[in-house]
C-alpha positions in Angstrom: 0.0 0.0 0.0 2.8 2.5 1.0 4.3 2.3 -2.5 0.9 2.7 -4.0 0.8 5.6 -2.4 4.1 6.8 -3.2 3.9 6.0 -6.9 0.6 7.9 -7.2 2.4 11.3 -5.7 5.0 10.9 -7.6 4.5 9.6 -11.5 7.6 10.5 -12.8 9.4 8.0 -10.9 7.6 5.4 -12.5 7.5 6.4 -16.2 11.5 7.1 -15.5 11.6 3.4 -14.0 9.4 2.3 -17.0 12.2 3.7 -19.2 15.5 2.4 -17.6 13.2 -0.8 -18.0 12.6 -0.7 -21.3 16.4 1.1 -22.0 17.5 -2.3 -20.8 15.2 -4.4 -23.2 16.9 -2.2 -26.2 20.1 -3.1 -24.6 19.1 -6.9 -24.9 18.6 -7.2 -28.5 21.3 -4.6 -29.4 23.7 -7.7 -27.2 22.1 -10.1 -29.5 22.6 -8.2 -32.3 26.2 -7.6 -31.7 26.5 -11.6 -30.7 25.2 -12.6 -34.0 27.6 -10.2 -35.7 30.3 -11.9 -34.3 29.6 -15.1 -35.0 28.7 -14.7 -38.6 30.6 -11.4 -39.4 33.3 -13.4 -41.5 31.3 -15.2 -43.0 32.0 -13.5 -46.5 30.5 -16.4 -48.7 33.2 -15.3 -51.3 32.1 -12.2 -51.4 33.4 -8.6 -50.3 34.4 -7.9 -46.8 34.4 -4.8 -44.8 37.2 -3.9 -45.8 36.4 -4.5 -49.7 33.2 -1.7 -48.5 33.5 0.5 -46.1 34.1 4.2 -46.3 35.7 5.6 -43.0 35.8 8.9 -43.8 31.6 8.4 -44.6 31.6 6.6 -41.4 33.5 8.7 -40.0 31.3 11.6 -40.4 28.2 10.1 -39.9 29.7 9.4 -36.4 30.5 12.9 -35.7 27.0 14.0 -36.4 25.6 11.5 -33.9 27.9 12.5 -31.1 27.4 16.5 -32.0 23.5 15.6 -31.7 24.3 14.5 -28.2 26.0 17.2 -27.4 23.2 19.7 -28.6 20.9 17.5 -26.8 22.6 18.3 -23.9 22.8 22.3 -24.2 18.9 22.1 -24.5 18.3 19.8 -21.4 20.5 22.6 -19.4 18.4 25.2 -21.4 15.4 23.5 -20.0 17.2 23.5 -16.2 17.4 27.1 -16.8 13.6 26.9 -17.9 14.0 29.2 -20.8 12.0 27.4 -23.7 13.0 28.8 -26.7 16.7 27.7 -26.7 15.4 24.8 -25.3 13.4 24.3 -28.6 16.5 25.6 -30.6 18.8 23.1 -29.3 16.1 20.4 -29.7 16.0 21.5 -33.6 19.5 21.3 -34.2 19.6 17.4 -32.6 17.0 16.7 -34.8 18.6 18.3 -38.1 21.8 16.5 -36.9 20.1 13.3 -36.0 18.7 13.6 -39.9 22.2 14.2 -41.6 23.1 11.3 -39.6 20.4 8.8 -41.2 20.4 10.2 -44.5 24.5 9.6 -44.5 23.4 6.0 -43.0 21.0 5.9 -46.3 23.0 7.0 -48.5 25.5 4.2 -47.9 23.3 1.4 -47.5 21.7 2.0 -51.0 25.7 2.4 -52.1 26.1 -0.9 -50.9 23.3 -2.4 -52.5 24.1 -1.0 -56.3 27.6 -2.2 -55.5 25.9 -5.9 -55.2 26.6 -6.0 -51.6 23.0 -6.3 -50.3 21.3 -8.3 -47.3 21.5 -11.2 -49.0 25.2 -11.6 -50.5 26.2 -13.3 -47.5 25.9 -13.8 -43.5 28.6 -11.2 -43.0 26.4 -9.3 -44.7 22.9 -9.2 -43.3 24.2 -9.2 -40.1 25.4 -5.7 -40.7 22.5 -4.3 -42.5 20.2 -5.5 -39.6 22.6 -4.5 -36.7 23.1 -0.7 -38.5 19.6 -0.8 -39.7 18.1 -1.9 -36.6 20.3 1.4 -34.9 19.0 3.3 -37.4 15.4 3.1 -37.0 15.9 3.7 -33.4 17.5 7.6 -34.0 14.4 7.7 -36.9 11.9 6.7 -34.4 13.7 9.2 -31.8 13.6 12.1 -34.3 10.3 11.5 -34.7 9.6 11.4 -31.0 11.4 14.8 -30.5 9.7 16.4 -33.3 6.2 15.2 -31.3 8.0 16.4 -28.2 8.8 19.8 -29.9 4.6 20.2 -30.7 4.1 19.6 -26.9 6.7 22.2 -25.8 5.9 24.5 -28.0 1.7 24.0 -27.1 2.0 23.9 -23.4 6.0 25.1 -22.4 7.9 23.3 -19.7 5.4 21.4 -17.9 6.8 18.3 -15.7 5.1 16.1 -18.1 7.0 17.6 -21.0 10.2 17.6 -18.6 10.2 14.1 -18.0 9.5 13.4 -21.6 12.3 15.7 -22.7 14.3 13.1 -20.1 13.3 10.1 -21.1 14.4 11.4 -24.7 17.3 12.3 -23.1 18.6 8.7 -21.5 17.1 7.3 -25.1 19.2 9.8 -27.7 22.3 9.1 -25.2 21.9 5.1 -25.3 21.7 5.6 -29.2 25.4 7.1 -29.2 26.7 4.8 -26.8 25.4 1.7 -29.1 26.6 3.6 -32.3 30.1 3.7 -30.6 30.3 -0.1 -30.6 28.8 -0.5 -33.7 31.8 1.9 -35.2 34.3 -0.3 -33.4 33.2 -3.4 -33.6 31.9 -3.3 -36.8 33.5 -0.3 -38.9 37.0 -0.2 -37.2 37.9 -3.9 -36.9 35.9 -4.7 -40.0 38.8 -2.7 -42.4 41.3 -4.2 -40.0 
């Protein structure tokens, strides 16, 4: 009864428990999707390796857009500390634009690949990859999408503590994205031209 009561005065400390919750069911399949890359990620089949296909300095760059985004996503949570909403929104723009740049880039060389014959289905090696990147990749376009949404909210009712925690939540989602794309650039990128 006592943490009935507790949870009902306080709701934010269940969606935020909600999240690390479901923060660590994203970390589950990411695991399993780095496991499987392992395992099959030499498994050319004759075909091209990473090395035979990727572009670091692409790579590279998409990189730097994802961490930037992070960083911009920062400046507008301490914007929202500050409780000044237009930078707040500003900063919440320029994640999104960067996020963007970040999955067209991801685009971009995925549809390279494929002209070059290197699709899904050229070998294990090789749809590991495209579901491990791909499967990254629709997370940051499901979490633009979620920040655009967020950006309607803020910009309809301000810095409300529902729009706070949801600007948090966002927060520990966008962050887990970068983390996850780190490994995926080493693991996969780095040691795949190796």
């Amino acid at each position: 009864m006592q943490f009935y009561a507790t949870t009902e005065q306080h709701p934010e400390n269940g969606t935020l428990l909600g999240f690390w919750l479901y923060l660590m069911s994203d970390c589950l399949i990411f695991a399993c999707l780095f496991a499987v890359y392992a395992v099959v990620g030499r498994s050319y089949a004759a075909g091209p390796s990473g090395a035979d296909l990727f572009n670091l300095p692409l790579v590279a760059l998409n990189t730097s857009m994802l961490l930037l985004s992070s960083i911009t996503y920062g400046f507008a949570m301490l914007e929202m500390q500050r409780n000044r909403l237009k930078p707040t929104m500003v900063w919440l723009v320029v994640t999104g634009l960067l996020g963007a740049v970040f999955i067209g880039l991801e685009l971009y060389e995925f549809t390279h690949l494929i002209h070059e014959g290197a699709g899904p289905q050229r070998s294990a090696f090789l749809s590991a990859f495209f579901t491990l990147v791909g499967t990254h990749g629709l997370h940051v376009t499901f979490g633009i999408i979620w920040l655009i949404t967020l950006l309607f909210q803020l910009g309809k009712h301000g810095l409300i503590p529902e729009n706070r925690r949801r600007l948090m939540c966002l927060s520990m989602f966008w962050h887990f994205l970068d983390v996850v794309w780190i490994g995926v650039f080493t693991f996969v990128y780095l040691m795949g031209v190796l």
